[in-house]
N, C-alpha and C positions, 0 to 999 in steps of 0.2 A: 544492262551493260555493266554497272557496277557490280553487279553478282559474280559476271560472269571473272570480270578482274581477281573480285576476289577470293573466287572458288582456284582461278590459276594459280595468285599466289603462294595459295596453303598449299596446295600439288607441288610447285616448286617447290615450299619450305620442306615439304615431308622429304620431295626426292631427295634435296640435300642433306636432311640426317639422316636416312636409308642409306644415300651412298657414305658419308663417313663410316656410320657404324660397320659396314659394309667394305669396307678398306681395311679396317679394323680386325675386322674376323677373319680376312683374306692373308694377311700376312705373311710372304711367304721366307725364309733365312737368303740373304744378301751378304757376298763377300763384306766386310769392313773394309770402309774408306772413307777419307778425312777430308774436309770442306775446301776449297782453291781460293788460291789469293786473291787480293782485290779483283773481282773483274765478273765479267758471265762467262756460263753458269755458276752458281755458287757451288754446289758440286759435280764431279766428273762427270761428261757426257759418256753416253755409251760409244760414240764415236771418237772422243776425247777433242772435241774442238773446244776452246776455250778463246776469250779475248781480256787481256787484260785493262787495267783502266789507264789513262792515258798516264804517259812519265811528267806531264807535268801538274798532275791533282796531286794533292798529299791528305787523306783523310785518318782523323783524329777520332778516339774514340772507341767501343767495341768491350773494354774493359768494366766491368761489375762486380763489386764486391771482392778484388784480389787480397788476398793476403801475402803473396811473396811473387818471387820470378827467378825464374834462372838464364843463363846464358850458354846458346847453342853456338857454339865456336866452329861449329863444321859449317851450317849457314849463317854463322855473323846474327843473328836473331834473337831477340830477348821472348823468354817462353812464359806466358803469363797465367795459369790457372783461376778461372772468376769461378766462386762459390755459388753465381747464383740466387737463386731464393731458398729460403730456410728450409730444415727438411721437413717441418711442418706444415707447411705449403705445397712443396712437390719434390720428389725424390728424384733423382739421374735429373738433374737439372742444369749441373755445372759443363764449362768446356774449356779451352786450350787456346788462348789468343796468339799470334805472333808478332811483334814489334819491330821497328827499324831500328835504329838507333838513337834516330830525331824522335822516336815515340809516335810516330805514323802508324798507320795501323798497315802490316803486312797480310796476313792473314785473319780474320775475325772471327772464326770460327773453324781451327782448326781439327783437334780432336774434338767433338760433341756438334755436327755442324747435323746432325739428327736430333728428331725430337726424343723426347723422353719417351715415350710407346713404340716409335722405330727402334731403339736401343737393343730391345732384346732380341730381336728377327736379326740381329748383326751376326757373321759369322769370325771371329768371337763375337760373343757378344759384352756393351760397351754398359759398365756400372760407375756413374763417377759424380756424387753427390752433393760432396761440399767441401776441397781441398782447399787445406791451408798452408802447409811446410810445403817446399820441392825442390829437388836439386838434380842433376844430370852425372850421370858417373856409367861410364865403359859402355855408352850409345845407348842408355835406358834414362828414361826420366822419371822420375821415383815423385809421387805424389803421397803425402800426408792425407788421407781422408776417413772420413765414417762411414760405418753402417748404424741404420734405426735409429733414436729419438726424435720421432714423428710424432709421438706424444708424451704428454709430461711422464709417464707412469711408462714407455719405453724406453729399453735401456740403450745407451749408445755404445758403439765397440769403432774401436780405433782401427784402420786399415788402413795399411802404405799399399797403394795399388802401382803396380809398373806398367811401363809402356816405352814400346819400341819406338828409338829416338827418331829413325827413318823413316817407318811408315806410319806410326802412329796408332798401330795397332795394341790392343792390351795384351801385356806379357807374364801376368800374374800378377797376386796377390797374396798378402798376409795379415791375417787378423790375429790382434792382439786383444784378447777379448776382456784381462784384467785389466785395460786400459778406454775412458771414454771415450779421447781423440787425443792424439797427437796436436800441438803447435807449427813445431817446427824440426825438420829434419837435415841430417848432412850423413854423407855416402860415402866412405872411404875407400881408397884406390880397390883395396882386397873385396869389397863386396859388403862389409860389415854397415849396417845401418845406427845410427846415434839421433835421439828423439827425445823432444824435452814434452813434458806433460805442465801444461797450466794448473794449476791448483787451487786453491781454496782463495778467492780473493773478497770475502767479508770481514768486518769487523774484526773479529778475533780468527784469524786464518789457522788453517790445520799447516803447520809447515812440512809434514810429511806428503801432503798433497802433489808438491813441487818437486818433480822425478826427472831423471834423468836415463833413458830407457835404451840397452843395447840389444842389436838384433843380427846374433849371427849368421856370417852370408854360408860357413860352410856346415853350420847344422841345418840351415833352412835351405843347401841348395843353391844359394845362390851364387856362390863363389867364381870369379871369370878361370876360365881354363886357367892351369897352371900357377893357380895362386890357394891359399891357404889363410883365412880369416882368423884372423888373435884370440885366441879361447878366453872366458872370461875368467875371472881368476875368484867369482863368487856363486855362491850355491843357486840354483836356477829358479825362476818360477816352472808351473807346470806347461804353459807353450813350450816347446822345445824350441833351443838354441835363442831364448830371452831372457834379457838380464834388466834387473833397475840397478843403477850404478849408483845414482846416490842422489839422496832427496836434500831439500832446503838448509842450509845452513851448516851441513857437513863438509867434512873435509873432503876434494877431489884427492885422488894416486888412494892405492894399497896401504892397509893401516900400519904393514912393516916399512911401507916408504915414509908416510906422514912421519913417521916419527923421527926419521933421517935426515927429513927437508925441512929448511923453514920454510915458512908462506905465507905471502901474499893473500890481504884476505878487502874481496872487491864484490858490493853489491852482497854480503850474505854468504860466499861460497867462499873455498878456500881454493886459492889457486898454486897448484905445484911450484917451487923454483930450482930450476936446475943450476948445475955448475956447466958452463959460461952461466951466466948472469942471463937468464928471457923473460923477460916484460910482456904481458899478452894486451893488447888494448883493441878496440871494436867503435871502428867510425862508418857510420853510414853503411852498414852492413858490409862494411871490406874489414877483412884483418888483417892486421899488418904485426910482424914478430920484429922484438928490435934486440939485437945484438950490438951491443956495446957500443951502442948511440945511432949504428946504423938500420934502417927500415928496410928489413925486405918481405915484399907482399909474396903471400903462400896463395895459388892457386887451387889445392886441395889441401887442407891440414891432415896431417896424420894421425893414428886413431885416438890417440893418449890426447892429443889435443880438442880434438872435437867434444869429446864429453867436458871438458871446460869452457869452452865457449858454449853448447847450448846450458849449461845451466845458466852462464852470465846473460847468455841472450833471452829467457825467460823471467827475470829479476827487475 
C-alpha cells in the first residue's frame, strides 16, 4: 500500500511540472491588461465580474523597494513604481502600485499584475525592471528604469519607459545607452525630459560622474500635438536629441548667462538668479519658488528650472 502512495505521488509531482513546463511552451499573445483594485478577481474576468472588498476594510501595504511616486490628479491616486528584486535576481520583475490618500492600498498591482514569463506573450508586450525616477505629464507616466546589469561584467543602460496614464499600457521607450540609469526624472509641459545621473560616490568621487541629462520631446518624437520642445543650446551626444547639461559643481544657465547673473551657489551647483529676485528651495520633495517673501508652489516647473532642481535633488 505504501508503494502504491508512493508510486502516485511521483505521477502527480511529474504531471505537475509536465503541466507547468507545458503552459510554458503554450503561450499564446493576450491583449495587455492591468491588475483591479482591491477585491476578486485580481484581474479581469472574461465576463468582467468583479466584487470589490468591502468600504469598510482599509488594507495597507503592496509597496517594495519604491524609490519615488507621482500623482494622478485625474483619479486623485498616488502612483507608486516598486523596483522589486535586483536585476540580478530576476529581470521584468517590477510593477505600478496605486494609493489612496490615507496610503491604503488602491490597487496593488496595477501595471505588472503578470508574472515575469507572462510579460512577453502581452500584446504590447510589458518590460519593466527596476524603476526608480517617475513623473506623469500630458496622460503618460514616464518611468526612469534599466536595461542588463544582471552581472557584474554586464553593462547597464538607462531607459525612461512610457506608459499610458489610462490604460496602463506601454507607450514606448528610450534608451540612453551612454548613460547606466537614471535617479530621477521631471517632464516638462513641451515633452522635453530632464534626468539627474547618480555618480561616483566613493572616497575620492569622480565629480564629472554627477550629470545632469536632457532629452528632447521633438527630436525623439515625443512632443504633444501642437507644442514644440526647447532646443538645447549645447553640442549633442551621439543619441539623437540628448544632451548632459551639466555635471557636478558647475555652473547651471548658458556660459553667456553665467556670466551676467550672479549666483546663488547650494549643495555644489550654481543656481541661476533672475531679476525679480527667485529663491529656489526643495522641502519634502515640493518646490515651492518665493517671490519677494511670497511662496507660490509650481505644479510643473518649466524647463530652465528643472535642470536646477534635479541637480540639487541628486546632491
Amino acid at each position: 500500500m505504501k508503494r502504491i502512495i508512493f508510486a502516485g505521488a511521483v505521477a502527480l509531482a511529474v504531471g505537475v511540472v509536465a503541466g507547468a513546463v507545458l503552459a510554458r511552451q503554450t503561450q499564446v499573445p493576450q491583449p495587455f491588461f492591468v491588475g483591479n483594485r482591491l477585491g476578486l478577481p485580481v484581474t479581469p474576468a472574461p465576463d468582467g465580474a468583479f466584487e470589490a472588498i468591502s468600504s469598510n476594510v482599509k488594507v495597507y501595504g503592496s509597496i517594495y523597494s519604491a524609490e519615488s511616486c507621482s500623482y494622478d490628479a485625474a483619479r486623485g491616486l498616488i502612483v507608486v513604481p516598486n523596483r522589486g528584486v535586483p536585476q540580478n535576481v530576476q529581470t521584468n520583475n517590477a510593477w505600478v502600485s496605486l494609493l489612496n490618500h490615507d496610503g491604503s492600498v488602491h490597487t496593488a498591482r496595477w501595471i505588472g499584475v503578470q508574472g515575469p514569463a507572462e510579460r512577453g506573450s502581452l500584446t504590447p508586450p510589458l518590460v519593466l525592471n527596476e524603476p526608480y525616477g517617475s513623473d506623469i505629464a500630458n496622460g503618460m507616466l514616464y518611468l526612469a528604469d534599466r536595461d542588463g546589469g544582471t552581472t557584474p561584467t554586464e553593462p547597464s543602460v538607462a531607459v525612461i519607459r512610457r506608459f499610458n496614464l489610462q490604460t496602463g499600457a506601454p507607450a514606448g521607450e528610450i534608451r540612453v545607452e551612454r548613460s547606466a540609469w537614471f535617479n530621477d526624472i521631471e517632464v516638462a509641459n513641451d515633452g522635453t525630459i530632464y534626468a539627474t545621473q547618480t555618480g561616483d560616490r566613493s572616497e575620492k568621487p569622480d565629480p564629472t560622474t554627477w550629470q545632469v541629462w536632457k532629452i528632447s520631446a521633438e527630436r525623439r518624437g515625443l512632443a504633444p500635438p501642437g507644442r514644440r520642445a526647447r532646443r538645447a543650446h549645447r553640442p549633442q551626444h551621439p543619441e539623437r536629441g540628448v544632451d548632459v547639461l551639466r555635471r557636478r559643481g558647475e555652473p547651471v544657465g548658458d556660459p553667456d548667462e553665467s556670466q551676467q547673473r550672479a549666483g546663488v551657489r547650494a549643495a555644489g551647483a550654481m543656481i541661476p538668479r533672475s531679476t525679480p529676485r527667485r529663491d529656489l528651495s526643495i522641502r519634502n520633495t515640493e518646490v515651492t519658488e518665493q517671490h519677494g517673501g511670497h511662496g507660490h508652489k509650481r505644479s510643473r516647473p518649466e524647463a530652465s528650472v528643472c535642470s536646477v532642481l534635479s541637480v540639487c535633488s541628486v546632491l
